[in-house]
N, C-alpha and C positions, 0 to 999 in steps of 0.2 A: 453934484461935484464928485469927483473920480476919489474911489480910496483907494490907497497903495499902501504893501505893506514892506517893507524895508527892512533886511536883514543886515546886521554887519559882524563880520567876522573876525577876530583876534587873534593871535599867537602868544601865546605867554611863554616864559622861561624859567624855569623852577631849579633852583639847586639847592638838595638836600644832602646834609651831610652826617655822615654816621662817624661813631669814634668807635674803634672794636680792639681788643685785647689781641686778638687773634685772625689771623686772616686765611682763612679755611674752606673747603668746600660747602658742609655744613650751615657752618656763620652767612657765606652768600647768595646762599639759595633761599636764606631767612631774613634776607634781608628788606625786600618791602613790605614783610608784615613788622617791623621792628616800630616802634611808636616816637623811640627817641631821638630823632634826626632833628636835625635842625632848617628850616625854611629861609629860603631868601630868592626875593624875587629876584632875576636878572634883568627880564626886556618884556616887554610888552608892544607889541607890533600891529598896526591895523594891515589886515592884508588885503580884505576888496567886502564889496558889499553885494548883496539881490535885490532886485528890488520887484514885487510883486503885484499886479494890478489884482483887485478885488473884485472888480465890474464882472460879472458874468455874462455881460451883455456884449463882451470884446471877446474873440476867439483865441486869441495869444495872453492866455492865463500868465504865463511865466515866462520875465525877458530876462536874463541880467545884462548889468550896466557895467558901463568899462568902470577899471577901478576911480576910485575917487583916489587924486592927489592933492585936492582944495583942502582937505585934513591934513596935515602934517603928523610928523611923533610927536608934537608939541601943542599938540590940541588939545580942549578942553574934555572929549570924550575918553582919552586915551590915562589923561589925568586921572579923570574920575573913576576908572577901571583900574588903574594904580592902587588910587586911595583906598579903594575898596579892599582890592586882596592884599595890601597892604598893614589894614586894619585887622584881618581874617587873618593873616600868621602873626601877626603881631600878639593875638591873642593866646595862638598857639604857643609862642615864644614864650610868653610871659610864664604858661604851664611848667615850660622846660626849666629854666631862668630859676629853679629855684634851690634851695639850699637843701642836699640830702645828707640829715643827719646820720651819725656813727653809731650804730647799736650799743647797747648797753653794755655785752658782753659781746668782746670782738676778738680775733685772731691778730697774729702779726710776728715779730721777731725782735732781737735786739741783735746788734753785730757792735763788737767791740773792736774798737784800730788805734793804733800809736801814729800819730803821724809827727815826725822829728821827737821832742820828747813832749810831746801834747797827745792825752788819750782822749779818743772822744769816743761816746756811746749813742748809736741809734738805735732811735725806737720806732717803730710801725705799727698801724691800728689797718685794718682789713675791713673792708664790706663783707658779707655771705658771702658772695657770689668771687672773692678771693683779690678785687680790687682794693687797691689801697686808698687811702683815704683821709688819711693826718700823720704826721710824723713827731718824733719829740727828740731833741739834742741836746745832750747832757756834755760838759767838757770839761775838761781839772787843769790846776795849772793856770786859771786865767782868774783877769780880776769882774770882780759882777761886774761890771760895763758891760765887757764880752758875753761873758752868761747871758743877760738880760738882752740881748740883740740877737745872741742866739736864738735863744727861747722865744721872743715874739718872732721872730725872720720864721722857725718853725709854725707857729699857729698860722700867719698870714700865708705860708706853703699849705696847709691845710684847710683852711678857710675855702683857697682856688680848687684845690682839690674836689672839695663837698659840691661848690659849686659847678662844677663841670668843667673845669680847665684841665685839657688833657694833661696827663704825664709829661709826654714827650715835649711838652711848650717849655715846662721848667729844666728839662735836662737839656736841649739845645739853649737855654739862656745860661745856663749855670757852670757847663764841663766848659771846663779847658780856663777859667779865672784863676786868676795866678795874684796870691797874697801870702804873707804867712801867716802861720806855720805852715810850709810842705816840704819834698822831698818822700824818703824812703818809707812805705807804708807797711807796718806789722799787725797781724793778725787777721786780714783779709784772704783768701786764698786765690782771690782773680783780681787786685790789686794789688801791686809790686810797689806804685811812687803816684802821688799827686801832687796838683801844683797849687792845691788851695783844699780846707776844709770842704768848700760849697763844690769843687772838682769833686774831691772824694765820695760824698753823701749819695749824689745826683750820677754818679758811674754806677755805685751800689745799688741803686735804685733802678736805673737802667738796666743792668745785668741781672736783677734777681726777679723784676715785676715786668718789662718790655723785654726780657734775652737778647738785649745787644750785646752783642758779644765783638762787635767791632769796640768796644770802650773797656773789656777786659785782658788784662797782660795776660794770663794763662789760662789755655783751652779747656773745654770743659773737662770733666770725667767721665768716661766711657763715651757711649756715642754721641752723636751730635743733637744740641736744643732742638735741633727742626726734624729729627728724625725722631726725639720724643713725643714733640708736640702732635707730630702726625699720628703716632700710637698711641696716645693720651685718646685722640679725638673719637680715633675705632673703640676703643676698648670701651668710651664712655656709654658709648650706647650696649655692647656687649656684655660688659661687666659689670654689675651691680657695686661688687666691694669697692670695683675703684672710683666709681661716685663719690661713697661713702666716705672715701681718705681724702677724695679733694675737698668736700666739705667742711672732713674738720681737721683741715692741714691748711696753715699757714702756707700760699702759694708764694711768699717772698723767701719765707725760709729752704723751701724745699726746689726752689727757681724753676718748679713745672719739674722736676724730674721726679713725678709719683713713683715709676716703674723702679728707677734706682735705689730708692730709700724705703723699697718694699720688702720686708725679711717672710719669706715661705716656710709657715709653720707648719704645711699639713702631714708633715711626714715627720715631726716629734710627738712623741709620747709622754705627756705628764704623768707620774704618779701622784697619784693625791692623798693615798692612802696613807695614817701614821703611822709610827713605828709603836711595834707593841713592847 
């Protein structure tokens, strides 16, 4: 009896997704050695098959055959090709899927705002690497109902955080909600008026950690976010000190502008000596 061997061929469809701070030269020329992307199958496709006689006894070793259509996308081979790498990032996933706790000892900021005559105070906690990470909202003037909804609404913002929910999910859900207190906003310097606490928090947060700057009423100081950012990115590899300052500089406080909030000391002279 005649053995043949039978090839078939697939097409798969993979989309992997990265979330990045930054979108750079740098960042995307690094980007398929990156680990943390996320997997999701799209398609899985049969495209045709070979099929190969074994007999060496026949002179026409290798025929292929028209494609098979008797297989549909709904077949059982195609399934099982599913389930398979289905299983395989599934496991992948699970890696990613998980909860990255807040260092011990974390950077961040507080920014204090009046909005109508309600102060509220945010707080920030920082990953190393200058990401944020959890927030915490303090307010006066309200009764603990508020407090207490504040304060968890915070932890559950932080929770998604750790686990990987981008930034940007919770500032497109949150800007532009209109409750009170809002109106005229004091003590921010790139908001002027919000139309709700969770508008105010989630612009702040936007402006200082993402540089949208389409969500801030007045332009930066000095040159522009995207001409820092690009000079941030040269220098990082050229300058050692300005590593050194994003490491232990709070990137929400400082909104990416190292270069601004940098004082040039080499040209003062301490004396150190006492007086006799």
């Amino acid at each position: 009896m005649a053995k043949y061997l039978v090839e078939t061929y697939y097409t798969c469809s993979i989309k992997v997704s990265h979330y990045l701070d930054d979108i750079n030269e740098s960042e995307l020329s690094k980007l398929e050695k990156r680990d943390d992307g996320k997997f999701e199958i799209l398609d899985v496709k049969l495209d045709n098959r070979k099929t190969k006689n074994l007999n060496p006894k026949i002179n026409k070793d290798n025929f292929e055959s028209k494609n098979l259509d008797l297989i549909s996308e709904k077949s059982q081979p195609k399934i099982a090709v599913k389930e398979n790498n289905q299983n395989f990032f599934k496991k992948i996933n699970e890696g990613i899927s998980k909860r990255f706790s807040m260092p011990d000892r974390r950077k961040g900021y507080i920014q204090k705002a009046t909005i109508g005559d309600h102060k509220i105070y945010l707080h920030t906690g920082e990953y190393e690497d200058g990401k944020i990470g959890e927030i915490f909202i303090d307010t006066s003037k309200e009764g603990e109902l508020v407090k207490a909804l504040m304060n968890n609404f915070a932890i559950a913002i932080s929770l998604g955080l750790q686990y990987g929910v981008p930034l940007d999910e919770f500032i497109n859900a949150y800007v532009g909600t209109k409750f009170e207190p809002s109106g005229k906003v004091l003590g921010n310097d790139r908001i002027l008026s919000a139309t709700s606490m969770l508008d105010y928090i989630f612009r702040e947060l936007a402006i200082s950690y993402q540089n949208r700057e389409d969500l801030a009423h007045t332009p930066s100081i000095g040159v522009s976010e995207k001409t820092n950012l690009n000079d941030d990115e040269n220098l990082d590899h050229q300058n050692q000190f300005l590593k050194i300052v994003k490491d232990i500089t709070s990137k929400g406080f400082v909104r990416n502008n190292y270069k601004k909030n940098l004082v040039d000391l080499s040209d003062i002279k301490i004396n150190l000596k006492g007086k006799k």
